[in-house]
Every structure is written in C-alpha cells, then in structure tokens.
DRENNUZA-280308 format. One line per field, with one value per residue: x, y, z of N, C-alpha, C in turn. Coordinates in steps of 0.05 Angstrom, whole numbers, padded with zeros to 5 digits. Layout:
<sites>
n.u c(X ...)
n.v c(Y ...)
n.w c(Z ...)
ca.u c(X ...)
ca.v c(Y ...)
ca.w c(Z ...)
c.u c(X ...)
c.v c(Y ...)
c.w c(Z ...)
</sites>
This chain:
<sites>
n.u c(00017 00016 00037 00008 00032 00016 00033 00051 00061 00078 00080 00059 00081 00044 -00016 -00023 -00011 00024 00028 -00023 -00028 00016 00001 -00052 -00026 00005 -00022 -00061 -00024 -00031 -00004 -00001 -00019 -00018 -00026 -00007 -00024 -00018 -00052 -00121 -00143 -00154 -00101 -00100 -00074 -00082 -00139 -00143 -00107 -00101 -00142 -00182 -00200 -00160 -00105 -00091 -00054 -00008 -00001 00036 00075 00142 00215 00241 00211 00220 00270 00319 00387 00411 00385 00367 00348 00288 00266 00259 00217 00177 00168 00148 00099 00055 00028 -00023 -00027 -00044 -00097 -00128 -00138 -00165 -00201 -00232 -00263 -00297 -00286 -00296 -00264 -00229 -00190 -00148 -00117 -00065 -00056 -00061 -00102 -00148 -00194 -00269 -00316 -00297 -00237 -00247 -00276 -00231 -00198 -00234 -00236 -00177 -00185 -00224 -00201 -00158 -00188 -00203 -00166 -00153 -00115 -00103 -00127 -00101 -00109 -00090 -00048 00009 00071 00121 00173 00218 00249 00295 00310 00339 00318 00264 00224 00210 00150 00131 00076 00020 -00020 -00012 00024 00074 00099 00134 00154 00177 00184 00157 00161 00127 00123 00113 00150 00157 00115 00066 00054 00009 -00022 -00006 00044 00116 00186 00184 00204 00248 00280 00271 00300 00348 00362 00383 00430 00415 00436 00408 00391 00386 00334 00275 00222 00182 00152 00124 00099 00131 00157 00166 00214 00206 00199 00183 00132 00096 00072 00072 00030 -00019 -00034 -00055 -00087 -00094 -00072 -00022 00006 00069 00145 00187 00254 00307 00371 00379 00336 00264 00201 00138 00082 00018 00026 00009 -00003 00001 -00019 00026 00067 00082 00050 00019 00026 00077 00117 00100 00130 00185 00211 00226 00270 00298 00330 00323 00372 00388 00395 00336 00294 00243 00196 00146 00121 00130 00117 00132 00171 00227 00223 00162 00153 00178 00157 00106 00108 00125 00077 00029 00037 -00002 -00015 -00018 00037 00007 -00040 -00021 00001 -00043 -00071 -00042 -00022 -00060 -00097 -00088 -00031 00000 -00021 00012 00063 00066 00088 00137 00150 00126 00114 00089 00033 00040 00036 00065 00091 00125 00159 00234 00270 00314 00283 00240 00277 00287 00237 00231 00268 00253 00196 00218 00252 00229 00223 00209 00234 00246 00252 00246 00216 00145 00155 00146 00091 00062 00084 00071 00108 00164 00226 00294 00318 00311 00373 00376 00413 00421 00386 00346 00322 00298 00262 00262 00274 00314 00383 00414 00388 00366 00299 00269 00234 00238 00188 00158 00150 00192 00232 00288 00257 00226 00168 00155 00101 00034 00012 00056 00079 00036 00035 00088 00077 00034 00069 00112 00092 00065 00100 00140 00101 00104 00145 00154)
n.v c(-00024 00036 00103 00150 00220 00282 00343 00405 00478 00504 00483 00491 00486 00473 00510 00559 00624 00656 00615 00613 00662 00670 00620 00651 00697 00672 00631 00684 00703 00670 00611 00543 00518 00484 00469 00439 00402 00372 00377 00373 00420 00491 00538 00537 00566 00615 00617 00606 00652 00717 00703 00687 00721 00740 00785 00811 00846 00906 00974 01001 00972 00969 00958 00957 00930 00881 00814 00784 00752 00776 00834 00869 00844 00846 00884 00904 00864 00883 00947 00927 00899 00923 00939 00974 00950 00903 00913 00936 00894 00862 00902 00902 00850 00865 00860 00860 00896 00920 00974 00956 00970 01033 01018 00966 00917 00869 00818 00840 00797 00744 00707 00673 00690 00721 00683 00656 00693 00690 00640 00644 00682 00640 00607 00633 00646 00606 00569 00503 00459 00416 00381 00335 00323 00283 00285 00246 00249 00286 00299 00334 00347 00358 00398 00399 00387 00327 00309 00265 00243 00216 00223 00211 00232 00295 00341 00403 00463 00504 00498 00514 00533 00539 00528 00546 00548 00517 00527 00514 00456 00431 00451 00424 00440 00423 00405 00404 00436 00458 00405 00397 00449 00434 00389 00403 00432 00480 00537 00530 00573 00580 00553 00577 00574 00637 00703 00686 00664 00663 00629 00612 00606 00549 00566 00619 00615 00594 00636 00673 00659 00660 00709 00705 00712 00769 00834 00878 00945 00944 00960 00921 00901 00879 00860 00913 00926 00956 00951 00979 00957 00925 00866 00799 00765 00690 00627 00587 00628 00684 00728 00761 00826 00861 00811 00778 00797 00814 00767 00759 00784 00758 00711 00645 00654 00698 00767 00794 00851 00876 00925 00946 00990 01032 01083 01110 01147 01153 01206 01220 01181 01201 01244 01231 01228 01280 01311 01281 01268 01236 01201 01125 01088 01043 01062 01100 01067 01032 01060 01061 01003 00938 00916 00859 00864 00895 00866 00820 00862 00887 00841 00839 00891 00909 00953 00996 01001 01034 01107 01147 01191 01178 01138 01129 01149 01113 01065 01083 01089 01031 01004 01029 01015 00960 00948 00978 00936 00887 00826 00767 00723 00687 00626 00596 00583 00583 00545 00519 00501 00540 00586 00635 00645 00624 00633 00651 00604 00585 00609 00674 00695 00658 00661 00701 00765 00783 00758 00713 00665 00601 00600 00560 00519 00525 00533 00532 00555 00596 00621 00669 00647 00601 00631 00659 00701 00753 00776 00828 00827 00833 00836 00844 00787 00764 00807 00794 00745 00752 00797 00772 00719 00744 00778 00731 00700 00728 00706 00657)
n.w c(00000 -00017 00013 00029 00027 00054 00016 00034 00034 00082 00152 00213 00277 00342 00356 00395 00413 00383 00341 00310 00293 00256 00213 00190 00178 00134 00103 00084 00042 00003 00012 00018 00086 00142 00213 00254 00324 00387 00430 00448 00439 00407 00430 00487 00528 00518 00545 00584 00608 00642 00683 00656 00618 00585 00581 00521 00510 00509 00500 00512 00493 00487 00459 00517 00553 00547 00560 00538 00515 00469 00470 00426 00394 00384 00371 00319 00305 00337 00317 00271 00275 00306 00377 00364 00317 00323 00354 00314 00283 00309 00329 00278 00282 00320 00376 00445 00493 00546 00579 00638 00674 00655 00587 00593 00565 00562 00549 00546 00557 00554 00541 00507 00463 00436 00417 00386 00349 00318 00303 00265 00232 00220 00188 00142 00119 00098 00128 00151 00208 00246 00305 00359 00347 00336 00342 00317 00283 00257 00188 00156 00101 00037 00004 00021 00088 00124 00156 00201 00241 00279 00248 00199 00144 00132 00078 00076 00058 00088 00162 00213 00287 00341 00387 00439 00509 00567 00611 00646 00648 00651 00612 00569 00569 00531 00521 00471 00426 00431 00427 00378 00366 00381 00358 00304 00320 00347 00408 00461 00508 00576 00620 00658 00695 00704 00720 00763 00826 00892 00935 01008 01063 01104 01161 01153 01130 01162 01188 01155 01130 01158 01132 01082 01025 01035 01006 00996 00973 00948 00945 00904 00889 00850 00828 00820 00791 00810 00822 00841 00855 00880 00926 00937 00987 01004 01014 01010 00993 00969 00928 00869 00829 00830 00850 00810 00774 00795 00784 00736 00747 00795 00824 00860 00920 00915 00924 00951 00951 00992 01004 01049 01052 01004 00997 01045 01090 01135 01159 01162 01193 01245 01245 01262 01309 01331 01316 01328 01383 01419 01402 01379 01344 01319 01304 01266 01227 01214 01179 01130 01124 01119 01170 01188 01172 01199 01253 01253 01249 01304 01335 01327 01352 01403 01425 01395 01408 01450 01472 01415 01437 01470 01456 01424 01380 01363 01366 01333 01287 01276 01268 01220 01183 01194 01160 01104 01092 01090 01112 01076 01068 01020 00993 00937 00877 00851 00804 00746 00738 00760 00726 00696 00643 00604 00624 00579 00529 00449 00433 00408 00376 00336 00297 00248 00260 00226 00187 00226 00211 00229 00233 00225 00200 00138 00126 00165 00228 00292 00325 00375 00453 00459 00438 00464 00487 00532 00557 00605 00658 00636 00592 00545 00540 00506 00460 00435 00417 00377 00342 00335 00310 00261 00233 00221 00179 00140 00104 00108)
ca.u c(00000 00024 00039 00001 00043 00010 00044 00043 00085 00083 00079 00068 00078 00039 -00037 -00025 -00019 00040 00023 -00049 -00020 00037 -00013 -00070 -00018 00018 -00046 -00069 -00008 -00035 00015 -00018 -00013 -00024 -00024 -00003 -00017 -00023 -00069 -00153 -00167 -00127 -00108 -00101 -00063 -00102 -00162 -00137 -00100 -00123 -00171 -00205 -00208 -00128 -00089 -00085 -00032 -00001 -00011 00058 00096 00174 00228 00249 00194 00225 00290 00331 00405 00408 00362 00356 00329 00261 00259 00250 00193 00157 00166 00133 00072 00052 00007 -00042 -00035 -00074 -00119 -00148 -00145 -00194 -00233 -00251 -00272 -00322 -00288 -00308 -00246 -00226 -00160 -00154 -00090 -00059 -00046 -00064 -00119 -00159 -00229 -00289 -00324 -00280 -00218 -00259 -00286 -00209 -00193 -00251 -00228 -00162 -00194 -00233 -00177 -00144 -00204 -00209 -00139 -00146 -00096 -00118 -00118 -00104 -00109 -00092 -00028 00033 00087 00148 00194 00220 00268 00301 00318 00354 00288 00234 00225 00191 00147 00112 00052 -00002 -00047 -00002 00059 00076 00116 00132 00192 00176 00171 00148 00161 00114 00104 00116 00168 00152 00102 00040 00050 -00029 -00038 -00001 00067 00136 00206 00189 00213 00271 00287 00275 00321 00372 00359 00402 00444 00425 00445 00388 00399 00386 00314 00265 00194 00191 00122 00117 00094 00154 00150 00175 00221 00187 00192 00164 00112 00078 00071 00052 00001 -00036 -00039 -00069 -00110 -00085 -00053 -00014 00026 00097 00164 00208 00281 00325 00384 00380 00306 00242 00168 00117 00058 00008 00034 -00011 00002 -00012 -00019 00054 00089 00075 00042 00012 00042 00097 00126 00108 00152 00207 00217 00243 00307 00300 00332 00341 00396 00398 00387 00310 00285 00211 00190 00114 00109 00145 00115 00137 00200 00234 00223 00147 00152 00189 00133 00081 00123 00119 00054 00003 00039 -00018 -00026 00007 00036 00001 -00066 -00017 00007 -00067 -00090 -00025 -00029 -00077 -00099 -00079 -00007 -00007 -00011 00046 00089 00055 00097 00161 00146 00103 00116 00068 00006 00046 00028 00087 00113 00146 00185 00253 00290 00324 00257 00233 00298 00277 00206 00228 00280 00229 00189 00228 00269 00206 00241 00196 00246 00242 00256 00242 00184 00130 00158 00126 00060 00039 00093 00066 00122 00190 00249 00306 00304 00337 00394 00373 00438 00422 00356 00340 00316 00277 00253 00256 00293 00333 00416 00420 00380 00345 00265 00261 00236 00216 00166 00143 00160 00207 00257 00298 00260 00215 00158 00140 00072 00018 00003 00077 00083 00025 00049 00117 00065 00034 00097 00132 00080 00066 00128 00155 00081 00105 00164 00154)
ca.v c(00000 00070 00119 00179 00241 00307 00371 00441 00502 00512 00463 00508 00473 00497 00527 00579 00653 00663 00595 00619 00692 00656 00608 00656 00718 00663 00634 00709 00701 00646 00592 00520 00522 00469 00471 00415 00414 00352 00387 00368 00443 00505 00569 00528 00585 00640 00617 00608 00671 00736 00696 00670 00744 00750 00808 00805 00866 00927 00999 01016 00957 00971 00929 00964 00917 00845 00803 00767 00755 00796 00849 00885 00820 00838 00917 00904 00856 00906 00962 00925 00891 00937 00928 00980 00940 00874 00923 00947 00875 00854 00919 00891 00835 00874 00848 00876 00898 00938 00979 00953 00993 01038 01005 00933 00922 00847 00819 00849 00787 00723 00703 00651 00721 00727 00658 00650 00716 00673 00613 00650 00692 00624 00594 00652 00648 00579 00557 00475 00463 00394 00375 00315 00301 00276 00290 00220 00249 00311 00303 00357 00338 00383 00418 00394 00376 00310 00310 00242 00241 00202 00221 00218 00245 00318 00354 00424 00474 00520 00487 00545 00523 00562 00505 00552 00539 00501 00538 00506 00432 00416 00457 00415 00451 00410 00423 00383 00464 00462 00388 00409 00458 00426 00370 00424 00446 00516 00530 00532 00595 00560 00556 00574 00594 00670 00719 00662 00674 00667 00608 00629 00582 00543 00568 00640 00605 00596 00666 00691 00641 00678 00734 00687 00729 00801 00847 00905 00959 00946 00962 00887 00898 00859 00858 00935 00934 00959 00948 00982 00944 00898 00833 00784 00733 00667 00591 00576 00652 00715 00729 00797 00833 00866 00792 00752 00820 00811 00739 00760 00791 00747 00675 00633 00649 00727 00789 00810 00866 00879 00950 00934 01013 01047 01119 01118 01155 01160 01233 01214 01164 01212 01265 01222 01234 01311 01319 01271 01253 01226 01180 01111 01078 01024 01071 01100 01044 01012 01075 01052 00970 00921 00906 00835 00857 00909 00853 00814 00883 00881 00817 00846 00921 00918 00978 01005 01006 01060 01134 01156 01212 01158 01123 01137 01152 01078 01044 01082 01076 01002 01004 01037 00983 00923 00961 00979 00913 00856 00794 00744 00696 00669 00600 00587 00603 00547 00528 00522 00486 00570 00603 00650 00643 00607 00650 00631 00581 00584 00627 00700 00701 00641 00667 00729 00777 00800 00729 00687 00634 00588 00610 00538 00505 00532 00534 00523 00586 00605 00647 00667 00643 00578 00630 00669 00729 00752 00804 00835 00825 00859 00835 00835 00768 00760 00824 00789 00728 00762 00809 00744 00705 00759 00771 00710 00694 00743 00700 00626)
ca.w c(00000 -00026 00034 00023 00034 00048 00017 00039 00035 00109 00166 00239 00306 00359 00362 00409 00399 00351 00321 00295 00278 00237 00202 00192 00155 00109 00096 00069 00021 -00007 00020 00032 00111 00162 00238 00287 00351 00403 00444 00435 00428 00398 00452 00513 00547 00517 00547 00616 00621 00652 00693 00636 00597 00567 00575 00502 00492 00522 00486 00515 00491 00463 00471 00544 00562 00545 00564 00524 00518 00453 00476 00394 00379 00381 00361 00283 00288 00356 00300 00241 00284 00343 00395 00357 00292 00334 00364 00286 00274 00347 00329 00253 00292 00337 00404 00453 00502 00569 00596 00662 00674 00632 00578 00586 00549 00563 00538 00560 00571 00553 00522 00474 00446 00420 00404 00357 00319 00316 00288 00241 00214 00208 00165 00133 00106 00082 00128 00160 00236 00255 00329 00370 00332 00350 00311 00311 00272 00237 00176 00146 00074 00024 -00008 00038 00112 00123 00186 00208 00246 00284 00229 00170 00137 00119 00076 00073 00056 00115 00180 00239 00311 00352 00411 00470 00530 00585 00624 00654 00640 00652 00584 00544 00557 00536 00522 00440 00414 00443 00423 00342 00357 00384 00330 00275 00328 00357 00434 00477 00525 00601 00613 00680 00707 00719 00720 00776 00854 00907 00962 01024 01079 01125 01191 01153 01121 01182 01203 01132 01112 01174 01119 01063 01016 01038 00986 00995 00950 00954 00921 00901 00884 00842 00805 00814 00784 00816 00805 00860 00851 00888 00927 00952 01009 00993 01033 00995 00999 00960 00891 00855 00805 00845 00855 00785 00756 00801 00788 00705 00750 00813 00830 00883 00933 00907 00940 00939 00981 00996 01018 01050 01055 00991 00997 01073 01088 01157 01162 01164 01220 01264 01247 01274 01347 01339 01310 01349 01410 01445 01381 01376 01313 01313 01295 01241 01208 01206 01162 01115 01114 01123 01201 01196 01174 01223 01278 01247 01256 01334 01347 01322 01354 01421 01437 01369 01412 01465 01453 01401 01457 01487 01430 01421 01347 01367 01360 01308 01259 01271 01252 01193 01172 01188 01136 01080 01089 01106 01107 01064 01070 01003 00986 00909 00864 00847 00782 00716 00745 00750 00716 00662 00613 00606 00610 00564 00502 00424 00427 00381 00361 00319 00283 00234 00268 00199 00179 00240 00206 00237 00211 00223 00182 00124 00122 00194 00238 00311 00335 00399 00476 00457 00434 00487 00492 00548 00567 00630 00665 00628 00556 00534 00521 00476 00432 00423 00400 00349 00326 00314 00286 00240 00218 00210 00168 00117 00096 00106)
c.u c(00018 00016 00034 00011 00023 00022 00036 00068 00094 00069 00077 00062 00076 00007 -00043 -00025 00002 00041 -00002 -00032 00001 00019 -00030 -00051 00004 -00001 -00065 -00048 -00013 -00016 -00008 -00008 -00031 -00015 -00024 -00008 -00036 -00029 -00107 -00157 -00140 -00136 -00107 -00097 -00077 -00127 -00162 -00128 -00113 -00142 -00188 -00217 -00179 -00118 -00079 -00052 -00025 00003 00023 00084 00118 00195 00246 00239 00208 00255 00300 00360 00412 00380 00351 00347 00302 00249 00251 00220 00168 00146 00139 00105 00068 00025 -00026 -00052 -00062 -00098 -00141 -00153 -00170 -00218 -00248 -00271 -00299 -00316 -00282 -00279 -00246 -00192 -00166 -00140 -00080 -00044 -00046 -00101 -00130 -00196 -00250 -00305 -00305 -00256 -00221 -00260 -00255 -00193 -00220 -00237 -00196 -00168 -00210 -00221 -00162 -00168 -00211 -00181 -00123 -00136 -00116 -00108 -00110 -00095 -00100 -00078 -00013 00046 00120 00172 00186 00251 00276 00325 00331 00340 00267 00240 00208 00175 00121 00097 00029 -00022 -00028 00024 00067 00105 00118 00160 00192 00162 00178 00146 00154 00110 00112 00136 00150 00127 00072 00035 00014 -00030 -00031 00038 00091 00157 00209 00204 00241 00285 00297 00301 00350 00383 00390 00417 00445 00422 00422 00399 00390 00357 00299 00238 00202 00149 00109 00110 00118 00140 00168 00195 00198 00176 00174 00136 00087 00060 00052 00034 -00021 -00045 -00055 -00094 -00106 -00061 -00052 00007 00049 00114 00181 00229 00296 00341 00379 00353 00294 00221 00157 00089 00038 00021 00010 -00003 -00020 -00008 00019 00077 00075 00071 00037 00037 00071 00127 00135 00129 00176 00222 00229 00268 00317 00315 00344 00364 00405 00384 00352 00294 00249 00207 00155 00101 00126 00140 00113 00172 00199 00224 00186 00133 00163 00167 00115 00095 00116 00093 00024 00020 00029 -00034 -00009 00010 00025 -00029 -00043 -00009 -00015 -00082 -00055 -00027 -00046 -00074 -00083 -00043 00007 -00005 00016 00064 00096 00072 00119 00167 00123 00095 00095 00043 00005 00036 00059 00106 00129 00160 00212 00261 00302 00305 00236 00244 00287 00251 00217 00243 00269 00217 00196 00245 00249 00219 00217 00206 00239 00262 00258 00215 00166 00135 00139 00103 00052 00060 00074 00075 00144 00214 00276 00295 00319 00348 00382 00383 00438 00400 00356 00318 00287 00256 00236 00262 00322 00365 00429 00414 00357 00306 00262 00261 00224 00218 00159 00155 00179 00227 00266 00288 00226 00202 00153 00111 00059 00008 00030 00081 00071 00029 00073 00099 00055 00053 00112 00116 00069 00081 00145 00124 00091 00128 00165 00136)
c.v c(00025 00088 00139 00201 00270 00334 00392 00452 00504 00493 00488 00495 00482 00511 00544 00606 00655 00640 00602 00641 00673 00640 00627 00681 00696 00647 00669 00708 00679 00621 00575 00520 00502 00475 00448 00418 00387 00358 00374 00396 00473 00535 00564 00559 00609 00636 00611 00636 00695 00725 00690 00695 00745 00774 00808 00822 00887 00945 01005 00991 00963 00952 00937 00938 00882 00830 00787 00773 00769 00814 00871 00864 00826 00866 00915 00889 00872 00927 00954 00904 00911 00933 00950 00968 00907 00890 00924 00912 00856 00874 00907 00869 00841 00857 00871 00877 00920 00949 00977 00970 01002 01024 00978 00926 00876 00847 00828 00823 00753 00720 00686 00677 00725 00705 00655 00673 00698 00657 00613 00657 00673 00611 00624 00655 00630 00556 00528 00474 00431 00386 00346 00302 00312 00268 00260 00229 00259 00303 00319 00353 00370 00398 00422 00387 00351 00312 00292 00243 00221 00203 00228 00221 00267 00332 00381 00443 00495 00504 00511 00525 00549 00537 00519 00550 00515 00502 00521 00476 00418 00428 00435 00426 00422 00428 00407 00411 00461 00438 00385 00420 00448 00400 00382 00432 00469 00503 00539 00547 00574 00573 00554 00588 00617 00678 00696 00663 00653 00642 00617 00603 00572 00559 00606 00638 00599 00617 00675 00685 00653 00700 00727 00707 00763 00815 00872 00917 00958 00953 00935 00903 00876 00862 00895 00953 00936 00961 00952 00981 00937 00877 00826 00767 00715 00650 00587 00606 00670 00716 00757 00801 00838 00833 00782 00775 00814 00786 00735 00769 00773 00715 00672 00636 00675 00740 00799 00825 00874 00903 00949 00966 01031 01071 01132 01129 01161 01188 01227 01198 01180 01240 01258 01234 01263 01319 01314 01251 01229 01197 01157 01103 01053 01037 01086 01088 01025 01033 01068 01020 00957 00916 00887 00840 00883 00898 00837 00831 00883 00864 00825 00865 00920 00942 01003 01017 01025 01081 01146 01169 01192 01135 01143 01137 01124 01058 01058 01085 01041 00989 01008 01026 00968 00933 00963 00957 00885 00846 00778 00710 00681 00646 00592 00605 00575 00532 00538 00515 00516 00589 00612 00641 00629 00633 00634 00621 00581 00608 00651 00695 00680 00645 00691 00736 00790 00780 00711 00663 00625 00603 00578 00511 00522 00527 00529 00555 00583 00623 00643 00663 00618 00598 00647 00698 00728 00766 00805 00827 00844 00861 00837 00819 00757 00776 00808 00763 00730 00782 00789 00729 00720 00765 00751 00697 00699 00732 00667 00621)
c.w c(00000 -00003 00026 00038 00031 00048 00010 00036 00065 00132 00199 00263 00331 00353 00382 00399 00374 00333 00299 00279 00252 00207 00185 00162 00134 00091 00079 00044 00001 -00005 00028 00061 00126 00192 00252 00318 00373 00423 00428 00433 00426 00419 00482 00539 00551 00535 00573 00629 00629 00668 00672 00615 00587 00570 00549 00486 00502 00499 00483 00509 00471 00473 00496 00565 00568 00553 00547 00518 00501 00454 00449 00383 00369 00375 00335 00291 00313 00335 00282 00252 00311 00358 00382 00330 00299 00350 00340 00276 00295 00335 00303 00259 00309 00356 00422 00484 00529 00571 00626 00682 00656 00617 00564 00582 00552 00547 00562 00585 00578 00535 00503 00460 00427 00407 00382 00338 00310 00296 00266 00225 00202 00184 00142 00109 00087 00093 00152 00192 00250 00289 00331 00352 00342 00337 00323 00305 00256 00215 00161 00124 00068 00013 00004 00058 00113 00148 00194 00232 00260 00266 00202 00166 00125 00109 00069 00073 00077 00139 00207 00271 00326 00378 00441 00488 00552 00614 00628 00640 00633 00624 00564 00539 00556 00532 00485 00417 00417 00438 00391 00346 00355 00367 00311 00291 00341 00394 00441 00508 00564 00607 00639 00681 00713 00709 00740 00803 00871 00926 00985 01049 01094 01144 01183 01141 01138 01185 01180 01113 01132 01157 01096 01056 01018 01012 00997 00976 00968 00941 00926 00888 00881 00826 00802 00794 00796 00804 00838 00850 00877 00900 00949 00974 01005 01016 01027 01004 00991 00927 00894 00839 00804 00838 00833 00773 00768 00789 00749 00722 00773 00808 00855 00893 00927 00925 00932 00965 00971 01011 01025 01051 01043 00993 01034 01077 01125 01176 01173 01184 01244 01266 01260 01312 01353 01336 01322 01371 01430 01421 01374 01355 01304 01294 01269 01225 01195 01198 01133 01105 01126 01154 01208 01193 01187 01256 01268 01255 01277 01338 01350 01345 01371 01430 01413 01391 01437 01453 01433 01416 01457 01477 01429 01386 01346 01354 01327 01283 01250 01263 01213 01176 01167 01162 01113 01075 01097 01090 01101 01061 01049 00994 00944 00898 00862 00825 00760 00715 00750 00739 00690 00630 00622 00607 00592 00540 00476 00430 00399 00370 00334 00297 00269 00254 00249 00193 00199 00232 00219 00214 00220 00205 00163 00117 00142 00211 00273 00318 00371 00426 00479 00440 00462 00492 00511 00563 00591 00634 00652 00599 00539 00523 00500 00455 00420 00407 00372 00332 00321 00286 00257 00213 00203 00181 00143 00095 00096 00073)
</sites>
C-alpha cells in the first residue's frame, strides 16, 4: 500500500498565539498552511490567562519591556507589528475589550471572544488546523522537511516552531521546541519559570500564611530593578504583580528586598512623634497596611500600641527598617506548574531577526516564547506572540 504524503508550503507547530498569527498571515499570502498541535483544542493558554479574559496586549509595549540575551532581537519585528496594529485587527472583529491599567488592554467578557477571531482569521486564510497530533519524527531533507505524524505524513519547505516553552505543563506545555532545535544544532539559552509567585522558607511560612488572601502595594528589588505594585500573600508565599515581575530579575539564593510601605520615608515616622503625640503607631500604620499585617508588625514592635511621645529615634529607625526591608524569607518560586512564561530558550543570536529563520537550518523558523526572549507582566508576552507570528508569516 502506497503511503500517502500530504504537501504544503508551510507546516506550523503549535496552536497557540504566535502559532495561529503565523498560520492565519501566510495563509493570506496564499501559502498552503497546516497547523499541528497535540493538544484536543487550539489556545489552551489564551483561554486560561487573565482569569479566563487574556491580557491580550499592552498599548505601551517597546522592547524596554522584554528580556533576552540579545536584547535588539526583538525591536525590528515590535516596530513592524505593534500592539495598535492587533488592536485594528480585534476591532474589525467587533471584540469587545477593556484597559484595566494603563495600557493593558484584556477581553471584556472572555478570552474565547479572541480565540474564535483567531480561528476565524485562520479559516479565513485557508490555512488547515489539525489537532490531537503527534508528531514521531522531523526530517530535514535538502528541499523539503519531512514531518511524520499520528495522522499521516507531511511535507513542507517552511517548517514554523511556535510550541511555547515550558510553562504550565497541565496545558499541554513541553520542552518538544527546544528538542527540534537542538535537533540542527542551535544553543538553547538555560531555561526557568519567571512571572511566577515566590515560596517562602518554612519556619516563615507559618507566620505569613496567617496573611493568606491580603494584598498590599509594595516596592520588590532585584538585580538593581524595581516594580511598586500589588503583592498578595498566599498559603505557599507571596504572589501579585509586584512579585510575578520581580521573578524576570529574581533567583534563588539572590538578593531581593521587599519594601511593604514604599511611599513611607523615615522623616514621616518621626513626624508622627511631633505631630500627634498622644497618638500611637500602631493607629498610624493601620490607616497605611492592612490590620492583619499590622498585627504581624505588633509581634516584632510591642511597643506600636504605646502613645508615640514615648518612643525613642532607636525604635523608630527600627520600625522603619522592618518596613522597607520585610524579610519574606524566600525559598524558590512554584515552578512552571503556574509560571506564566519560560524564560530563556533558542539562542537569538542564531535566528533572523527579519525572517525568524533558523541561521541553522534553512526553512526552519521560531516564533514566539520557545525563543529566548521575554515580556513583562501585562500583555507583553502575547504582543511578542503576534509580532513574531506575523512577521515571520510574511516569509515562510
């Protein structure tokens, strides 16, 4: 029996965000275009994130925003897709959208609402979606790629690796991107959870699972970066925004400072002494942070619920240390079971910048979060999804 081969121009691995975008604009060029993806349903991530609406894109996204070991990597294709070029392409759509902060811009009511415009754009384009395959084996002939299949055998002279990093195993995440690559040879940059919430040691884990559910504005420091955000206390350690941001400059066994009261200055604590005497700091600190972490401070600092007269500059230098220095005692982060994104992955240095082709193997390209580059919290990383997959669309 004669092995039926099916050929395309373009082969893209991966139904996530820069996999559709990729598919959907080389499909508009008229390229035969197929989609793989050994998942039962295309968007897994999309349709989890945001709480189940997507932060689909940030207004203010440039490449200040992203990480990667060649950090001009990703300026040409930010330029030539921008976060207002997927907006005119959502609005043709009539979806219906919010700024939650400046800037970051999610669905009104769900993130299906932006995955169907996805899936239409892709049928719309021509390009074929096949699910619930599982790809054996990739060969990479001298004209054509071969790429065998649970449902078949494909060949195609552009093969698009869009399959993600490693982030959120339950979706469907692997490391099969990163295995292609290393297939042809390119270096795979060293690869970890980040945009990820902090775990804290034991013996403080006790104390600040008492806080479970409480958020307050803080400033995180790392690596000589700040972000004053939001952090949450969790059962495990500390999440919010503040946190998953630190954790792109953060790692284990590094310096990370926590300020639980950034628009508090010394000068301010020593005012409370002259100004309401007959007032203690425990009543000014609980018009600043939350009650419950307020009595936490109480344990440290009994002396809070005295009238202020009768504090010394001694005790309140040391208030104002605990403060701008809260010890979280962190331990690790949770890993990729809730990291966001992957940091790390193919080496830039090995890829067009213009193209997205592999400089290793001809007709081979990736897009998206399986190469080394890496947005901030806030709709970043899906711009870099569709500015890749775009881009690279225009050329496969």
């Amino acid at each position: 029996m004669r092995l039926v081969v099916d050929k395309v121009d373009v082969i893209v691995i991966g139904a996530g965000a820069s996999g559709l975008m990729c598919a959907a604009t080389a499909g508009y060029r008229g390229k035969k275009v197929v989609v793989l993806d050994h998942a039962n349903k295309a968007g897994k991530k999309i349709l989890m994130s945001g709480g189940g609406r997507c932060n689909f894109t940030n207004m203010d996204a440039a490449p200040k925003h992203f990480l990667s070991d060649n950090p001009h990597f990703c300026i040409s294709a930010l330029r030539r897709f921008s976060s207002q070029d997927f907006v005119d392409l959502v609005d043709r759509h009539g979806l219906d959208y919010v700024e939650k902060t400046p800037g970051q811009l999610f669905c009104e009511h769900s993130a299906k609402d932006l995955l169907d415009i996805l899936l239409t754009e892709l049928e719309w384009s021509g390009a074929e979606l096949k699910l619930n395959t599982k790809i054996h084996n990739i060969d990479f002939q001298h004209e054509q790629t071969v790429v065998k299949t649970n449902q078949g055998d494909f060949t195609c002279e552009s093969l698009v690796v869009a399959t993600g990093g490693l982030s959120i195993p339950t979706m469907g995440a692997t490391g099969f991107g990163y295995d292609i690559a290393k297939q042809v040879g390119h270096n795979i940059l060293p690869t970890r959870a980040s945009l990820v919430p902090i775990t804290v040691q034991p013996d403080r884990k006790a104390q600040l699972a008492e806080l479970s559910g409480i958020a307050c504005e803080i400033s995180a420091t790392a690596s000589g970066v700040t972000f004053q955000e939001p952090m949450l206390f969790t059962h495990r350690g500390v999440s919010g925004p503040s946190i998953l941001q630190i954790t792109n400059f953060w790692q284990p066994g590094e310096a990370l400072n926590i300020n639980i009261a950034p628009t508090l200055s010394l000068d301010d604590l020593l005012d409370v002494r002259q100004s309401s005497p007959k007032k203690s700091y425990e009543g000014f600190l609980s018009n600043l942070l939350p009650k419950r972490l307020v009595e936490l401070v109480k344990i440290e600092f009994p002396w809070l619920t005295e009238r202020s007269a009768q504090t010394s500059n001694e005790q309140i230098d040391n208030l104002f240390h605990y403060l701008a220095n809260f010890d979280i005692a962190p331990n690790g982060t949770e890993g990729y079971r809730t990291a966001e994104v992957t940091l790390g992955g193919v080496n830039t240095n090995e890829v067009s910048s213009k193209t997205f082709e592999s400089q290793k193997q001809k007709g081979l390209y990736f897009i998206g979060e399986v190469l080394d580059v890496t947005g901030w919290l806030g709709g970043y990383n899906f711009q870099w999804a569709w500015a890749s997959g775009f881009c690279a669309g225009q050329y496969v």
